[in-house]
N, C-alpha and C positions, 0 to 999 in steps of 0.2 A: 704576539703573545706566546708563552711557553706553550708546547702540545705535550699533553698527558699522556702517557700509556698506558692504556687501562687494561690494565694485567695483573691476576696478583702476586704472578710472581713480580712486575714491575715494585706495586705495590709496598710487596716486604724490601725490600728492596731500597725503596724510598725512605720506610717508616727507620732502617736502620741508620741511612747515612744521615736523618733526623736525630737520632739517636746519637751519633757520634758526633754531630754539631752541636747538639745541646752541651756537650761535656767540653768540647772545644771552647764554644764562648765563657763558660765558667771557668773553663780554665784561663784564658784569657782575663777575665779579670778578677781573678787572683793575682795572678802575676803585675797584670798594672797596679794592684794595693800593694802589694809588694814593692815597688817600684815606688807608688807616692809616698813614702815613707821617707825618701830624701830626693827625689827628683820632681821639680815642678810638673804636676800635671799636665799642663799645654806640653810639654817638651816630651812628656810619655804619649801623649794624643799622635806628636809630630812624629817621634820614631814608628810607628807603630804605622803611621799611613803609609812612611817613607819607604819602610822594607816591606808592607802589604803591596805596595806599588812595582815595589821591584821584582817579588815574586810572584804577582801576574803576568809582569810583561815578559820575564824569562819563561816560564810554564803554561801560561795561556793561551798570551794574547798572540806572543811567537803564531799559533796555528791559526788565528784569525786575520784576514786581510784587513790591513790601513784602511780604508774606507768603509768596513764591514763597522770596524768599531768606533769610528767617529762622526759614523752619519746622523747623526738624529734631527727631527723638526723642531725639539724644544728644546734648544739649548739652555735657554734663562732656567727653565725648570729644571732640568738636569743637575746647572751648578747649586742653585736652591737646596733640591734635595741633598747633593753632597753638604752641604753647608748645615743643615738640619743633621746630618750623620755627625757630624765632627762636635757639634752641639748638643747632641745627646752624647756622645761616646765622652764629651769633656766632663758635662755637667754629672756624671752617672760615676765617673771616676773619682771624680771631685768627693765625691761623697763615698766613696769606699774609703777614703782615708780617715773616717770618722765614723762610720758606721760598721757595725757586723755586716761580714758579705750575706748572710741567708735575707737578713731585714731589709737591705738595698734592694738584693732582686726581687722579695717581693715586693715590696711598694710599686719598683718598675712594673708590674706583672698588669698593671692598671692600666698599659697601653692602650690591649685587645678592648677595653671598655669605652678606654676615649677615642679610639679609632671605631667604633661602633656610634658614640655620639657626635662626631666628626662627620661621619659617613654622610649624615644628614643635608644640612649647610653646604658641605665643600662639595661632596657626589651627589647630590638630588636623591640619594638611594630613601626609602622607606622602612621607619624601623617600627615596628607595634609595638602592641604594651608589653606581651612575653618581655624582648630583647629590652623594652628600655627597663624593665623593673627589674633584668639580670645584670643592665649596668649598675641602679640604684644601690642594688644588693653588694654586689662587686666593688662598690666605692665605702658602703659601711663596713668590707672588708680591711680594706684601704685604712679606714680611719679608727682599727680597734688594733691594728699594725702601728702608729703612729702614734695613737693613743691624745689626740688634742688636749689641753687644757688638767691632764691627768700626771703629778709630778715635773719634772723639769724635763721640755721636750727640747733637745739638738738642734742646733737653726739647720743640718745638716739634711734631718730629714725630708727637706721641700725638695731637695736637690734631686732623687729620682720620682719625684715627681715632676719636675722642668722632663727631667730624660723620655718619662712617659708620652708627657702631651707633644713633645719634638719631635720620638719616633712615631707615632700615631698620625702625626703629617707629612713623617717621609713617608709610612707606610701609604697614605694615599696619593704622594708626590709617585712611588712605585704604581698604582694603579694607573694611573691617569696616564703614565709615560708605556704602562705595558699594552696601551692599544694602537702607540704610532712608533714605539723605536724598539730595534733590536735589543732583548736581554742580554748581548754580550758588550753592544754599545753602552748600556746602562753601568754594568758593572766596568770597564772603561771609566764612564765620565766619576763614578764612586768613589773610583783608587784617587783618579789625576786631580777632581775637585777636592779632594778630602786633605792630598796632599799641598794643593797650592793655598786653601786656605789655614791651615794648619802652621804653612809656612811661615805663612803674612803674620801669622800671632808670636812665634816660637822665641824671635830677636829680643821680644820685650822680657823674657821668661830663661832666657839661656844661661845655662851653668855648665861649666868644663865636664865631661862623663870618663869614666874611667870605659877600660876595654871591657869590664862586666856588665856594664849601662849597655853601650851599643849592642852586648850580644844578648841581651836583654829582650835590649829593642827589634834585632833580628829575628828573637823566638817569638815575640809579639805578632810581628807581618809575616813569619812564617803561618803560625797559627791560623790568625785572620785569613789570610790567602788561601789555606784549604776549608777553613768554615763557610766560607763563601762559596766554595767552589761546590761544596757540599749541599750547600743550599741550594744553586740552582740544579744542582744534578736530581735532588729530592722533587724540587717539584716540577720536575721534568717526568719523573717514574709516575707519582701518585696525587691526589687531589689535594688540594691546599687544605679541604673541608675536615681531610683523614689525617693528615701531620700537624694540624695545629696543636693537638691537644697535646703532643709530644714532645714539645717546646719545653711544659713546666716538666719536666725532668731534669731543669737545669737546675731548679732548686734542691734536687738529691745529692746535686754535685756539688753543688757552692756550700753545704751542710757540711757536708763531707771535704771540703776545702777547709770551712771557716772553723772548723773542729782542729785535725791535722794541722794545719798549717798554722793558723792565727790562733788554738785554742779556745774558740767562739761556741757555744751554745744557745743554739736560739732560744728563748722564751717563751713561755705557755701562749703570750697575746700574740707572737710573731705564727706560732705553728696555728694556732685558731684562726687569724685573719689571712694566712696562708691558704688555708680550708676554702673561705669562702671563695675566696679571689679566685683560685681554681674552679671551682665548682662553678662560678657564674663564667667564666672565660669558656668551656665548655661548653655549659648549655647555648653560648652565644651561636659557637662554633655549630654546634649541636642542628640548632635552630635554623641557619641558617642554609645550612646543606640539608634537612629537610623540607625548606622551598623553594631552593631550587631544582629540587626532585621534585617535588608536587607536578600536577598535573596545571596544566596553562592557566585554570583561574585561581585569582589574587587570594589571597586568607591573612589576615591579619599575624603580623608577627608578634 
């Protein structure tokens, strides 16, 4: 498992390089909308593993010993989970090319909720009524974003909701791997399964790329390569409990993307079910780092 440093200078520390990944991922897909605009999405999913791969193992992995990063007990799991990353990152993309970037990410924003109702079933964990009636709450955010059965709804918008419930069981595919393999073995099997399966799809999808595609694709795995790296370096400093909430900063960005860039303005139901979905995504967070601080007996969540 990652060890914390509980410091606050660690701390700030953490909350910044959170801060600077949340702006990275948005930036990152921007630019794959950017991108699906004429290049098959599987083939922006495959560039983007290909040169994230290349730019770990030049800058990373270099300092970590061959055996350090490919030992793990769970291998099946491991490739699973890259398998679940490449299927969120396609399906999530997919649907940028039809949607407003602010509207994608939030609907995505629905993860921390199915990863909360996930927890249950796949971890044995215990959730009470607080937490499930901030997922309830959190999902009629979900659906005043999406707006059912209210004018003509996008077949597009189920699309980050597949990305939701995908990342929400890598995210426990990452728990269950963070109590028996090395975090740098992990991030290892993420690059190299992301990119063998990516591969296996790419042939059926391939169109000739000019030299502004590839570099494209280079500023994509560059990106990623330091978003991640950023990631584990954050919750290396500070608690997972203290950065989650600083994740939805990435919808400041993708705004501020989908404005500039795309000329996008979100709409009163996007900003309003934005509202909630945060607000319940916190209290989960909230909640949850207040019982694990309690004292040893159980209290209802």
């Amino acid at each position: 498992m990652i060890a914390v440093q509980s410091t606050p200078a660690g701390w700030q520390r953490g909350i910044v390089y959170s801060l600077v990944m949340s702006a990275i991922f948005a930036t990152i897909d921007a630019s794959a909308k950017l991108l699906g605009q004429d290049t098959p999405i599987v083939q922006v999913v495959w560039g983007r593993y290909l040169f994230h791969f290349l730019f770990l193992a030049a800058f990373v992995f270099g300092r970590t010993g061959f055996k350090r990063l490919t030992q793990t007990r769970r291998l099946g799991l491991q490739l699973a989970r890259s398998t679940l990353l490449v299927g969120s990152t396609a399906s999530f993309w997919l649907a940028l090319v039809y949607l407003p970037l602010a509207q994608a990410i939030t609907i995505g924003f629905a993860s921390p909720l199915i990863l909360t109702a996930l927890s249950v079933p796949l971890l044995g964990e215990r959730v009470g009524p607080y937490r499930w009636s901030a997922v309830v709450v959190g999902l009629v955010g979900v659906a005043i974003v999406v707006r059912p059965g209210v004018g003509e709804m996008h077949w597009a918008v189920a699309l980050p909701l597949v990305t939701a419930v995908l990342y929400a069981v890598y995210q426990i595919a990452t728990r269950v791997l963070s109590q028996t393999d090395d975090p740098m073995a992990t991030l290892f099997y993420t690059g190299l399964g992301g990119l063998l399966v990516s591969s296996a799809a790419v042939p059926f999808f391939w169109q000739p790329l000019t030299l502004e595609q590839w570099l494209a694709f280079a500023w994509l795995g560059l990106l990623g390569g330091i978003g991640h790296t950023l990631l584990i370096k954050a919750f290396t400093l500070a608690p997972a409990s203290l950065l989650a909430p600083f994740a939805y900063t990435s919808l400041i960005w993708a705004t501020l993307l989908g404005f500039f860039v795309f000329g996008e303005i979100p709409d009163l139901w996007t900003v309003v079910g934005a509202c909630v979905i945060i607000a319940s995504g916190v209290f989960i967070v909230w909640r949850e780092h207040r019982l694990r601080a309690a004292a040893a007996q159980p209290e209802s969540a």
